[in-house]
C-alpha positions in Angstrom: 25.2 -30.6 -1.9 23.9 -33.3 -0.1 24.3 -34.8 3.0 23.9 -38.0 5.0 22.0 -38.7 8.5 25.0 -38.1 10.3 26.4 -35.3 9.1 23.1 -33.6 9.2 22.8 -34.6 12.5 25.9 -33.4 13.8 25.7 -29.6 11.9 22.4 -29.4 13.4 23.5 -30.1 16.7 26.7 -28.0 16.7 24.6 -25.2 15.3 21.9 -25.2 18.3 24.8 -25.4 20.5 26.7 -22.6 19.1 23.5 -19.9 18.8 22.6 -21.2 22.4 26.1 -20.8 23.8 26.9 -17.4 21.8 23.4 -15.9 23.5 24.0 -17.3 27.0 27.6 -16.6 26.8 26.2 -12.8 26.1 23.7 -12.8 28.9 20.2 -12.4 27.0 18.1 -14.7 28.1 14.8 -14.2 29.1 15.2 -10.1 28.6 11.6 -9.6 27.8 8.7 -11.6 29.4 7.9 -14.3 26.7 5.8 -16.5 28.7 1.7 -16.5 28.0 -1.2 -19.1 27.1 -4.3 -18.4 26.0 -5.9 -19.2 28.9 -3.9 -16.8 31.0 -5.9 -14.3 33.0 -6.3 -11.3 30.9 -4.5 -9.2 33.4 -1.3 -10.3 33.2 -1.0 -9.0 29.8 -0.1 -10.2 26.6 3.4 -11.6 25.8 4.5 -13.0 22.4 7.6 -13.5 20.2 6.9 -12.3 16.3 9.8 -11.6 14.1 10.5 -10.4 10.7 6.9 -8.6 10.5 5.1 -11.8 10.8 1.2 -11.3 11.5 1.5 -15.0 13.7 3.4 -14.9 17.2 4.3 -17.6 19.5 4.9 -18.0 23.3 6.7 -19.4 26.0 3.8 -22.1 27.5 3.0 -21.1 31.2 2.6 -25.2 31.3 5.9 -27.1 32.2 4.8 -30.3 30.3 4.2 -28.5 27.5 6.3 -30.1 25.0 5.8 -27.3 22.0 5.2 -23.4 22.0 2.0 -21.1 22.5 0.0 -19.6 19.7 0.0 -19.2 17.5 -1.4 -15.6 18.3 -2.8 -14.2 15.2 -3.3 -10.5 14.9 -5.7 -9.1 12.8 -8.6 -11.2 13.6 -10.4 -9.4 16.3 -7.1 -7.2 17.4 -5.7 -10.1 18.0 -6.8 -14.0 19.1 -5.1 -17.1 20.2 -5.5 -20.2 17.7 -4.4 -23.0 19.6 -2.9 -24.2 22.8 -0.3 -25.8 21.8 -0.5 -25.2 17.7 2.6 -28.6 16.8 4.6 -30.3 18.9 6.4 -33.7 18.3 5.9 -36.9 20.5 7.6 -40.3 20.4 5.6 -43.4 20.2 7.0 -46.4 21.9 6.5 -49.8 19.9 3.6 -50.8 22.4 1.5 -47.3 21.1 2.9 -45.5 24.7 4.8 -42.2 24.6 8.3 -41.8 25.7 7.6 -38.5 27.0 6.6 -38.9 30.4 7.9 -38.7 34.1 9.3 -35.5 33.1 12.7 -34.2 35.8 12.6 -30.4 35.0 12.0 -27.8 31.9 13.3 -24.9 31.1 11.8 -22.4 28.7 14.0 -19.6 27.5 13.8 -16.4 25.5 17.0 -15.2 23.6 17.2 -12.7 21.0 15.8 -14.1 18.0 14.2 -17.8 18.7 12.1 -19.5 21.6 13.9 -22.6 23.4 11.7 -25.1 25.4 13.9 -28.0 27.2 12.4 -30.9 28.6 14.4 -33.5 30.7 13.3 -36.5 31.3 15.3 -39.8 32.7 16.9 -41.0 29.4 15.6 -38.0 27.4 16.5 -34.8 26.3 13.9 -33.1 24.2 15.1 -29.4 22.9 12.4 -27.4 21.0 13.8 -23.9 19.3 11.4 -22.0 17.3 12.7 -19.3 15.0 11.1 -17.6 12.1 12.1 -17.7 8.5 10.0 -14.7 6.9 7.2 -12.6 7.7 4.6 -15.8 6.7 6.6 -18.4 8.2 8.3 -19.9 11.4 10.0 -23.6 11.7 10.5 -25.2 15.0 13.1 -27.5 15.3 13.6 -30.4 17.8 16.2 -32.5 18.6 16.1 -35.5 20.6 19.0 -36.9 22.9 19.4 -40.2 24.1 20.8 -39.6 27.2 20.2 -43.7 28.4 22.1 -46.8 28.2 19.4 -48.6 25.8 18.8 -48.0 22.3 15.5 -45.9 21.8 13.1 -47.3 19.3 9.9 -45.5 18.6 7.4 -43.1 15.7 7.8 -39.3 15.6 4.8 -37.9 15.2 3.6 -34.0 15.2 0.7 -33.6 16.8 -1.5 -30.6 17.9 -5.1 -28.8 17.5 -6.9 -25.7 17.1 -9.7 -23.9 18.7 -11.6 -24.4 15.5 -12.7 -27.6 13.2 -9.9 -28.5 11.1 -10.7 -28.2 6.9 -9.3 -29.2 4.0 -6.1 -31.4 3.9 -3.7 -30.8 0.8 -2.0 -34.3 0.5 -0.1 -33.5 -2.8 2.2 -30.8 -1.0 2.1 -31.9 2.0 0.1 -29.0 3.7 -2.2 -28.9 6.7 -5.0 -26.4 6.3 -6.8 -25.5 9.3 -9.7 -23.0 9.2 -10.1 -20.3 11.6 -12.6 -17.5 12.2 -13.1 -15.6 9.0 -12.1 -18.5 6.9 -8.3 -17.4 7.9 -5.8 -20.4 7.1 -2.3 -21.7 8.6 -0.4 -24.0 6.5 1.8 -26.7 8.0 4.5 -29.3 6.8 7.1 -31.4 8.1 10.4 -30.4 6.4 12.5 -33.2 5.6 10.5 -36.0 5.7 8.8 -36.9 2.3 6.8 -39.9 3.7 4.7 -40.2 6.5 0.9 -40.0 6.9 -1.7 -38.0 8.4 -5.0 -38.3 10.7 -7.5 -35.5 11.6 -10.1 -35.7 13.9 -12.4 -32.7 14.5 -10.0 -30.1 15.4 -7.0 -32.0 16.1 -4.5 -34.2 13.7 -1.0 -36.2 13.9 1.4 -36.6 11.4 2.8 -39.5 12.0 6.8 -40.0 10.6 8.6 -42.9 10.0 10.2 -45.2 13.1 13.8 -45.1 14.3 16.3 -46.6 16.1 18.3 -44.0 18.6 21.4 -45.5 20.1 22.6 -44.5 23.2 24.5 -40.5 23.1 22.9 -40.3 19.8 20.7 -37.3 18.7 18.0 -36.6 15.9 16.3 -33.2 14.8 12.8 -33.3 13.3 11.7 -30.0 11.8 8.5 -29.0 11.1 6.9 -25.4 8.9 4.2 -23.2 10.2 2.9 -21.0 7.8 0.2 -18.1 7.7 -0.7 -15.3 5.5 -2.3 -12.4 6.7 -3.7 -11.8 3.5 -5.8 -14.4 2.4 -6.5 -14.0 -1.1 -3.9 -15.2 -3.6 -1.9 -17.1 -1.3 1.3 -18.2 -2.4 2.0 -21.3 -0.3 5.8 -21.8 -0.1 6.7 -25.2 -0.7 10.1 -25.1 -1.3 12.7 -27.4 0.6 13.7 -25.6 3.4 17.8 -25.8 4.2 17.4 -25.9 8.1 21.1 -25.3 8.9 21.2 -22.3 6.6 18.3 -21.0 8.0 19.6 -21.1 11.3 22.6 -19.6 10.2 21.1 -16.5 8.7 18.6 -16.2 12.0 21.7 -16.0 14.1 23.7 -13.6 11.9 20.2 -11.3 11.3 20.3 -11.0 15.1 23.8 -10.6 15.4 23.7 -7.5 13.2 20.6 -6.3 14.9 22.6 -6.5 18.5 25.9 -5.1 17.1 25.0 -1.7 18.8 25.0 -3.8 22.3 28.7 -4.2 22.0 30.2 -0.7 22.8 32.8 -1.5 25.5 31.7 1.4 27.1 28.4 0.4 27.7 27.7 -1.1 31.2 25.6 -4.2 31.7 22.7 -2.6 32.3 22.7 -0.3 29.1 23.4 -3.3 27.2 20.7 -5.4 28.7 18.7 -2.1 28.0 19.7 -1.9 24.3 19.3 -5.4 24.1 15.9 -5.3 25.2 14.3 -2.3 23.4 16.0 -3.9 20.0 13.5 -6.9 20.7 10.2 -4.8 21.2 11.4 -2.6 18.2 11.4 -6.2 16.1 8.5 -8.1 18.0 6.3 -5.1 17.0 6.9 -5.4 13.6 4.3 -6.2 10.9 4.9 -6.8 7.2 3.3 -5.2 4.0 -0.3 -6.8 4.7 -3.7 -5.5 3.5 -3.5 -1.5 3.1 -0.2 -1.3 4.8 1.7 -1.2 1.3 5.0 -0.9 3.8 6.5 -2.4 6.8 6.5 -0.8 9.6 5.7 -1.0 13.5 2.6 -1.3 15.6 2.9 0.9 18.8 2.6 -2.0 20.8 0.6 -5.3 19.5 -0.3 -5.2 23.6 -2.7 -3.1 23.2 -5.7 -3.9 21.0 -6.1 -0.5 19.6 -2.5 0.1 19.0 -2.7 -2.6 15.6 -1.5 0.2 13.2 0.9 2.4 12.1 1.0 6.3 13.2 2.5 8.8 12.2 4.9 11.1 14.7 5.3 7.2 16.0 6.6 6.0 12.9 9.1 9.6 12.9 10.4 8.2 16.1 11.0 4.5 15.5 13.2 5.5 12.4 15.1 7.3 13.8 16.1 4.3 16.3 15.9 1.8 13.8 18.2 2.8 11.2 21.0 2.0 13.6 19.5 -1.8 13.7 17.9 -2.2 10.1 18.1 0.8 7.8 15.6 -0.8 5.0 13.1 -1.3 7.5 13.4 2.6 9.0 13.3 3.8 5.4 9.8 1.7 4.8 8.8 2.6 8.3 8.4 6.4 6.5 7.3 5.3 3.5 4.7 3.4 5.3 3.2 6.7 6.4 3.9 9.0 3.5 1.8 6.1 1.4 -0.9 7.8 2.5 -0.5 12.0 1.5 -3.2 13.4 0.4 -3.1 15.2 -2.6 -3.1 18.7 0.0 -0.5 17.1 1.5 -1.6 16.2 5.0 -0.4 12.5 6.2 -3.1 10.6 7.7 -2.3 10.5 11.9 -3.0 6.6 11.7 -3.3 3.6 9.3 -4.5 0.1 9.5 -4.2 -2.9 7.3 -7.7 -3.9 7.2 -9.9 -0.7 7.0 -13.2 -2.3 7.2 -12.6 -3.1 10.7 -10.1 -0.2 11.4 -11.2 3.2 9.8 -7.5 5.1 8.9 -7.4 8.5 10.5 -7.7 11.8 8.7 -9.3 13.8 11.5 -6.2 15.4 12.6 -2.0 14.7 11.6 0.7 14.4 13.9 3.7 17.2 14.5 5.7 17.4 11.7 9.6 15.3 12.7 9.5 13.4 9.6 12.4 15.5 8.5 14.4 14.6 11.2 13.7 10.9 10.7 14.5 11.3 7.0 17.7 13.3 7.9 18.7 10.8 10.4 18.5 8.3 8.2 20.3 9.8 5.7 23.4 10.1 8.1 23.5 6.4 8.8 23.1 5.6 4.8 24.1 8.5 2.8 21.3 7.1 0.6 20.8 10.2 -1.7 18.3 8.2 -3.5 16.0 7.9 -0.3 16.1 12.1 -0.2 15.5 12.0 -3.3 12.4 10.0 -3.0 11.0 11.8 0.0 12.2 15.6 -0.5 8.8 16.7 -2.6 6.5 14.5 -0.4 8.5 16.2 2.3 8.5 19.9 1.0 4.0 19.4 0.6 3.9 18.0 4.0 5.4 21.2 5.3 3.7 23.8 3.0 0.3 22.1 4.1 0.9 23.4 7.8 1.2 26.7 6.5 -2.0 26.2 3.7 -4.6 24.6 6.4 -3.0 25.3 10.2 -2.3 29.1 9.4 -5.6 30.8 10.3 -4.3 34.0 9.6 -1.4 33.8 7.5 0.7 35.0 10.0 3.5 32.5 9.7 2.5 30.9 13.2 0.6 27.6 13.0 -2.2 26.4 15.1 -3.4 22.4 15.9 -6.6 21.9 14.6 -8.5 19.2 13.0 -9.9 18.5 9.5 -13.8 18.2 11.4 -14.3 20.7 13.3 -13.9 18.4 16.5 -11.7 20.1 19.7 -10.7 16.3 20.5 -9.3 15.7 17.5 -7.0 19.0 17.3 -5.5 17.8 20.8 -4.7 15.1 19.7 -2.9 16.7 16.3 -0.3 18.2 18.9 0.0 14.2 20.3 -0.4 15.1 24.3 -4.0 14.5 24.2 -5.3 16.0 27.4 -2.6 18.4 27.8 -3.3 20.3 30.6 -2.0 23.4 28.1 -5.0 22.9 26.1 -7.9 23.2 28.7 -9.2 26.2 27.6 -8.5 26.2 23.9 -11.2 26.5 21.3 -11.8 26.1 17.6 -11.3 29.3 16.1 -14.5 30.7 14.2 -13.8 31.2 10.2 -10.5 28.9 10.2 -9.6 25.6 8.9 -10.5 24.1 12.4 -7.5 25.4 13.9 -7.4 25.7 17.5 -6.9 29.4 19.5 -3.3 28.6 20.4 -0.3 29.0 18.8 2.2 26.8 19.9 5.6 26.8 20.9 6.6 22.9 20.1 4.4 23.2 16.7 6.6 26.4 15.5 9.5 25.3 17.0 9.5 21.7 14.7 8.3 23.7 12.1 11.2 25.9 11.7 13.8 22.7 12.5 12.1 21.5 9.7 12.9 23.9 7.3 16.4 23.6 8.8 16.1 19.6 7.7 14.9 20.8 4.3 18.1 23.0 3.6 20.0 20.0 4.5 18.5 18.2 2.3 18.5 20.6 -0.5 22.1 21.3 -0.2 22.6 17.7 0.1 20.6 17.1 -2.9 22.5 20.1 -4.8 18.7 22.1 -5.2 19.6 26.1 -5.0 16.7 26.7 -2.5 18.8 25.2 0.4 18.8 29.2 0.8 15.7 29.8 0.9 14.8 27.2 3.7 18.0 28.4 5.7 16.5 31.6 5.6 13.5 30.8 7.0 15.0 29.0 9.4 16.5 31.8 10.9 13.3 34.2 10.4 11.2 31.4 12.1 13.6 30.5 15.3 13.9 34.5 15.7 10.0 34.6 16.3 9.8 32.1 18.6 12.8 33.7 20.8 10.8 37.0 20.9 7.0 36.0 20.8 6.8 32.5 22.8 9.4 33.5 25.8 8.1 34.6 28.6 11.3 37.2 30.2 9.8 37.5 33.3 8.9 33.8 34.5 11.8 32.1 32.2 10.3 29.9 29.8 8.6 28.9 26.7 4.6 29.2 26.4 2.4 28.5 23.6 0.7 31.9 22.8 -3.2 32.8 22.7 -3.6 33.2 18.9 -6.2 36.0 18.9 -4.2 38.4 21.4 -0.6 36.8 21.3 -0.5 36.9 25.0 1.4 33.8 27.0 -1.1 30.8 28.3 1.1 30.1 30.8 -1.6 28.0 33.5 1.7 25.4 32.8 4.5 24.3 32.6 5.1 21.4 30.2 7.8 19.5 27.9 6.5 21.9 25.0 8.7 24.6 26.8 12.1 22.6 26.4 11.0 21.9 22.5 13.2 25.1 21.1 16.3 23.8 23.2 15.9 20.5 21.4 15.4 22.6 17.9 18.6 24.9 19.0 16.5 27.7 18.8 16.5 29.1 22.2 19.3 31.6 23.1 21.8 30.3 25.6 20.5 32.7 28.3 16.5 31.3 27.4 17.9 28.0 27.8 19.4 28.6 30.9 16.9 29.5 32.6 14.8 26.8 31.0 17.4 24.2 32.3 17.0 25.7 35.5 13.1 24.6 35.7 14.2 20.9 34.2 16.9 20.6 36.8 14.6 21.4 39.7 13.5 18.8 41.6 10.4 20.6 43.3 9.5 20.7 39.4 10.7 18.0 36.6 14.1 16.8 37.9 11.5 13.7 39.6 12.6 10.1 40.2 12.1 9.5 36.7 13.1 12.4 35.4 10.9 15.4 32.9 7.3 14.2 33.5 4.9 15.7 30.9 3.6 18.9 33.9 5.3 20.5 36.5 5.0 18.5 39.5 3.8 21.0 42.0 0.8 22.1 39.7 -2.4 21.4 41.1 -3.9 18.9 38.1 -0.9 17.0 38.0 -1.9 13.5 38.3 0.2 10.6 36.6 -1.4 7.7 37.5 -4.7 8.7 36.1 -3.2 11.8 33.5 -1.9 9.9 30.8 -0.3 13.5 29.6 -0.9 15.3 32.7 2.1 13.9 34.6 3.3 10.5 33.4 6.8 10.6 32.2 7.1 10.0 28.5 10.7 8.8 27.1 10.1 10.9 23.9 9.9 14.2 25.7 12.3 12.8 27.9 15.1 12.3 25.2 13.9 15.9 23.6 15.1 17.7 27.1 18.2 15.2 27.4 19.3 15.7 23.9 18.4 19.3 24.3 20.8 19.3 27.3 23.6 17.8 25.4 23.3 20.4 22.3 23.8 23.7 24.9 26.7 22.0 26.7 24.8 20.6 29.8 26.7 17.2 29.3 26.8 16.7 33.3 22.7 17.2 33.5 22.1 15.4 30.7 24.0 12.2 32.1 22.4 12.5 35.4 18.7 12.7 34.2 19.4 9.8 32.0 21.5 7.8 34.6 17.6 8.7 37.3 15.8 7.3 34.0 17.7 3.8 33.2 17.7 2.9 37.3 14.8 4.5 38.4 11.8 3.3 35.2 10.3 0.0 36.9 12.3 -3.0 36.2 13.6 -1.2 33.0 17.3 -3.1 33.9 16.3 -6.1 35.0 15.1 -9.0 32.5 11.8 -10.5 32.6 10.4 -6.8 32.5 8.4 -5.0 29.4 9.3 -1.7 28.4 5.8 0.3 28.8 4.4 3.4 27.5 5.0 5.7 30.5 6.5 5.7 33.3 5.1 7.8 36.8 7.6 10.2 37.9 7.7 10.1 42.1 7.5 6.4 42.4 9.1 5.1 38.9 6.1 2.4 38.1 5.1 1.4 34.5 1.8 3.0 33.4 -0.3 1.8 30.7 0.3 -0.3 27.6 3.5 -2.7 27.8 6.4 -3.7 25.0 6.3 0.1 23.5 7.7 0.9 20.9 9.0 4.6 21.1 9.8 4.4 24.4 12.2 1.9 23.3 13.2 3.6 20.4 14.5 6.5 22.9 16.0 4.5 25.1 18.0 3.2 22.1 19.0 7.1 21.5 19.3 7.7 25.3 21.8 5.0 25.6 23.4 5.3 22.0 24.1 9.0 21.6 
């Protein structure tokens, strides 16, 4: 089909129009903090828009005359590094060689779900600049020019921009830019839609230069231009097909659509939809593509945070389980991602990076075992028999490995440990690295590296887990559904009678060696068997009782990761010895819901949602923990299982 100027120009306006009215009309604008340059000071953090796994983000300019977009932001190449100021952005050339663009009224830059909008007024124009992206290598801006004056407009378009770096080889037979960046990394760019025009470089900057026009008076014209980049630079398959701009549009704003559908519960207040709203965009800006020796998509973390660029495990477990309500392929590869790399003893490695020469993957230590739950979860949202089907023997190794190498003496009770001998590394198997719980542990002389504890949440997952496996067997029509159910109930009756603690009320891990309680603490490991629905409903009364105290857990932001009143509790330097975590959080809020406390449960999560630091207010990242007396945001920002619970928090 084929259209002329006009038309095109009018379905490209009327679609801008609609996507910008639709998200404004919807209040979310601006519900992350967008806005960065690469000369920002390093302390106010790092803020960029990726989408569709793309490697290459852009930004909302701090500069008001800034007439394009940040970036891009390339990660991979030193955890991360800004290529350019302002990478393209299009200028209009008067007859006598001036720009148009100058004496500018006012901008406005704006962030909506999905695409970047930069608008620049100035006294007879009206220059609107959207960027969106159309795959995981590429992003288009688009930007349309009003004539807003009584005179007709006559004058060259011309993209311009530069780069930190020289700029190499020019490809004139497709029409591709090359510029060369550190490690001989390339970005590809094109105008779309515009077979002639001509180019000049010089040094690290160039113009394309497009053909003149006439605007009259009220009249408009879009100019689109491609930016491509490939985080894998061998083999590159440049894409130079003909873009279909309104199409693309189209599908960006229906993509999105599907991703907010969750938002529109009419029982949802503002705030939990600006909430849901927001944690859906950090799930999707930290998204990265198949790349390197990630042989699935998945998410970082948080790209934030330079040593957060890869995928782990009990992470990935938890983002799954949020995404499948927003993109069920991508929380299917988000397992696959990590069960790409299972040994042949089973063990999944506790994190993996695309480029291992620079990142080393690691196989010190795993993660606690909740892939079953994210493979069960996702099952429920699909009914994708297929998928169990895929994962049930990778599954069924993962768990007998616990047993093979974190059994030290075949006991049936499991033990963190490490696969080096290191104490670091087996804290950091259980995930709450300096734990006050594991102060005094030790590796255990003649094991597998196992630590001298036997832990409550370990046993308690591990038992769920062979409740996830009957599921799936049943599901699956495999006879040994019984035999899992069985030990199921064999497991959770242990834990009821060796890790509780009649006299104080709670769960403890247990000292291996002697079985005695190491109860120096009280910590979110203790409300683990309530989430698992293992705890009898006296034990997890009394439990409740500790997480509903507020001289204990029931803080300002509510189930912090120690006991309040014990003396090591610090949450602005603890990291686990006091910060609140919104994975433990939704384990003892869920937990809650699953024993009836429905009235407990909605008042720690109503403290959570009002009380986290800017959490319902736009403009504000999501971050990685939260301090429980005075509610402020601790460490890395735009996390992504912290907003993966808050999408559970809100949604179940």
């Amino acid at each position: 089909m084929f259209y002329n100027n006009k038309t095109l120009i009018f379905i490209l306006s009327f679609c801008f129009t609609l996507f910008s009215c639709v998200q404004e009309k919807l209040h979310f604008i601006n519900v992350i903090n967008l806005n960065n340059s690469p000369d920002s000071p390093k302390d106010e953090g790092l803020n960029v828009f990726f989408d569709l796994g793309s490697w290459m983000g852009f930004s909302l300019s701090d500069e008001e005359t800034n007439t394009g977009f940040s970036g891009p932001y390339i990660l991979g190449l030193e955890h991360g590094i800004w290529s350019s100021n302002n990478f393209t952005s299009i200028d209009l050339i008067s007859e006598n060689g001036n720009s148009l663009l100058t004496n500018l009224n006012y901008s406005e830059q704006k962030y909506f779900p999905g695409k970047l909008e930069n608008q620049l007024h100035f006294e007879d124009i009206e220059l609107i600049s959207n960027l969106i992206f159309t795959s995981d290598k590429s992003a288009i801006i688009s930007s349309k020019i009003i004539n807003k004056g009584t005179q007709n407009l006559i004058f060259t378009p011309q993209w311009k921009g530069e780069i930190f770096d020289e700029i190499g080889d020019l490809i004139n037979n497709d029409t591709v830019l090359i510029t060369l960046l550190d490690k001989n990394q390339k970005i590809f760019l094109r105008p779309i839609n515009n077979k002639e025009f001509n180019i000049l470089t010089d040094s690290n900057k160039y113009v394309f230069i497009l053909n003149n026009i006439i605007l009259k008076p009220k009249e408009s014209k879009t100019y689109t231009i491609e930016i491509q980049y490939h985080p894998d630079q061998k083999n590159i398959k440049k894409n130079t097909n003909r873009i279909n701009v309104t199409q693309t549009i189209e599908d960006n704003q229906l993509r999105w659509k599907k991703y907010l559908e969750i938002t529109k519960n009419k029982s949802l207040s503002k705030e939990e939809k600006l909430i849901l709203t927001k944690s859906i965009c950090t799930l999707i800006n930290n998204w990265r593509s198949t790349a390197g020796a990630l042989k699935h998509d998945g998410l970082f973390p948080s790209y934030h945070y330079k040593w957060f660029q890869g995928f782990w495990s009990w992470d990935s477990w938890k983002h799954a389980v949020a995404l499948v309500k927003i993109d069920k392929e991508l929380a299917k590869n988000q397992v696959r991602a990590m069960y790409n790399y299972q040994n042949m003893e089973g063990m999944i490695a506790d994190c993996i990076f695309r480029d291992t020469t620079t990142e080393r993957n690691n196989w010190r230590d795993t993660k606690p075992p909740l892939s079953s739950w994210a493979i069960w979860e996702i099952f429920k949202e699909t009914s994708d028999t297929t998928f169990l089907k895929e994962m049930y023997p990778k599954l069924v190794k993962y768990h007998n490995w616990w047993y093979t190498f974190r059994d030290y003496d075949k006991d049936g009770l499991c033990e963190y440990g490490s696969t080096d001998g290191s104490l670091i590394a087996a804290k950091w198997e259980s995930g709450m690295d300096n734990a006050i719980r594991f102060d005094k542990c030790k590796i255990l002389d003649g094991s597998n590296y196992s630590i001298n504890t036997e832990s409550v949440d370990l046993n308690s997952y591990l038992a769920k887990e062979k409740e996830y496996l009957s599921k799936i067997a049943k599901a699956l029509k495999r006879p040994e559904y019984t035999k899992w159910e069985e030990g199921f109930k064999i497991l959770s009756d242990r834990i009821r009678n060796n890790f509780y603690d009649e006299k104080s009320g709670y769960f403890y891990d247990i000292d291996a060696e002697t079985g005695e309680f190491l109860n120096n603490a009280l910590g979110p490991e203790g409300w683990v068997p309530i989430w698992c629905e293992i705890a009898t409903k006296e034990q997890a009364e009394k439990v409740i009782e500790y997480m509903m105290d507020s001289s204990r857990f029931n803080t300002t932001v509510p189930l912090p990761t120690i006991d309040v009143s014990h003396p090591k509790f610090d949450p602005q330097n603890g990291y686990w010895r006091g910060p609140v975590w919104l994975d433990q959080l939704w384990f003892g809020v869920d937990g809650l819901h699953k024993y009836g406390y429905d009235k407990e449960a909605s008042l720690l999560k109503n403290k959570t949602l009002n009380n986290c630091e800017g959490l319902n207010k736009s403009g504000v990242s999501i971050r990685e923990n939260y301090h429980p007396l005075t509610g402020e945001g601790l460490n890395a920002e735009h996390f992504s299982w912290s907003a993966a619970h808050l999408i559970l928090l809100i949604t179940e």
